[in-house]
C-alpha positions in Angstrom: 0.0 0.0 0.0 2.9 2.4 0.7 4.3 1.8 -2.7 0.9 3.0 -4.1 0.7 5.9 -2.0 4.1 7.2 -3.1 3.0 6.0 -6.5 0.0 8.6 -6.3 2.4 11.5 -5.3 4.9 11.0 -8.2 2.3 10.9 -10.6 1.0 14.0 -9.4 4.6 15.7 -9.5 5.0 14.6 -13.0 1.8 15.3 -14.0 2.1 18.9 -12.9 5.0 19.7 -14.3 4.0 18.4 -17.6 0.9 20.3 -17.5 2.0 23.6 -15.7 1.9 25.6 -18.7 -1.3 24.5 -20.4 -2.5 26.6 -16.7 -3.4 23.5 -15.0 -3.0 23.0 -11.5 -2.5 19.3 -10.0 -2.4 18.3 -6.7 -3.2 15.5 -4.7 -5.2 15.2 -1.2 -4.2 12.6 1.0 -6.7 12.5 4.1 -6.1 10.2 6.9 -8.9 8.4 8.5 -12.1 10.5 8.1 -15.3 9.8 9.7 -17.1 7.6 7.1 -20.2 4.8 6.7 -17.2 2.2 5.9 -15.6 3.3 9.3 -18.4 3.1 11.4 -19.7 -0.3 10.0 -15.8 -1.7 11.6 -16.7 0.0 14.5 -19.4 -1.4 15.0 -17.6 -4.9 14.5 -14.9 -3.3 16.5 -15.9 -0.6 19.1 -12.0 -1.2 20.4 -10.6 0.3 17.0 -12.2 4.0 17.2 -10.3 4.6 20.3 -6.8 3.1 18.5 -7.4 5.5 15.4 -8.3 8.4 17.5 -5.1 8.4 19.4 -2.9 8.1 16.7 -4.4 11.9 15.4 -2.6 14.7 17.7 -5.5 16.6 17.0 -7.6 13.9 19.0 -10.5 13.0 16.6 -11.1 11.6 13.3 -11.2 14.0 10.0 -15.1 14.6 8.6 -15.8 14.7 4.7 -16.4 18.7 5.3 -12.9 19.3 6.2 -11.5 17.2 3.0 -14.1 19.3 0.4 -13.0 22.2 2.1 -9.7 21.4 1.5 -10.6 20.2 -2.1 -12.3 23.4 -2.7 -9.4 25.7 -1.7 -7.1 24.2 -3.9 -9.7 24.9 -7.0 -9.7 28.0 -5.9 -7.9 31.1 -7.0 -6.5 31.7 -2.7 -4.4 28.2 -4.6 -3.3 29.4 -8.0 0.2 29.3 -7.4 0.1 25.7 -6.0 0.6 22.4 -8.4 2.1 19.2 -7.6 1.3 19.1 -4.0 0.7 16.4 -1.7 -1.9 18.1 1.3 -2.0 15.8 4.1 -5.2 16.5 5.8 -4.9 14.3 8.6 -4.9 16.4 12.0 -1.1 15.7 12.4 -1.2 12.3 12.1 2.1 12.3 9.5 3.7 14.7 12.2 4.4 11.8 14.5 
């Protein structure tokens, strides 16, 4: 999974710089765990999970799908246009420890 990840994020690099002057931006957004259906169906299989993920985000709680569209939106916004071939960790710190 790792190898895919990094994968992802050279893609992205290459991909910018070979589009960069057409004018388009490309970036990618790599949330940790967010606050989904598919989370809370483990949960429910294993209530002792929740607790392991949470800890393991400095920011002590999971991400919501609001914060990654946010995020999303930003960077398809003009406040972004001098950003391309970015990897944004949204992930309340969870890549700082």
């Amino acid at each position: 999974m790792t190898a895919s990840k990094h994968g992802v994020i050279g893609l992205t690099k290459s991909a910018a710089v070979a589009y960069a002057p057409a004018g388009l931006r490309i970036n990618a957004v790599c949330p940790a765990f967010i606050d989904s259906p598919m989370l809370e169906r483990l949960f429910r299989q294993h209530p002792e999970h929740k607790d392991a993920l949470v800890v393991r985000h400095p920011i002590g709680r999971l991400g919501t799908a609001a914060e990654v569209a946010a995020a999303v939106g930003w960077l398809c916004s003009d406040a972004a246009a001098f950003i391309t071939g970015q990897a944004l960790a949204i992930d309340g710190g969870y890549l700082a420890l």
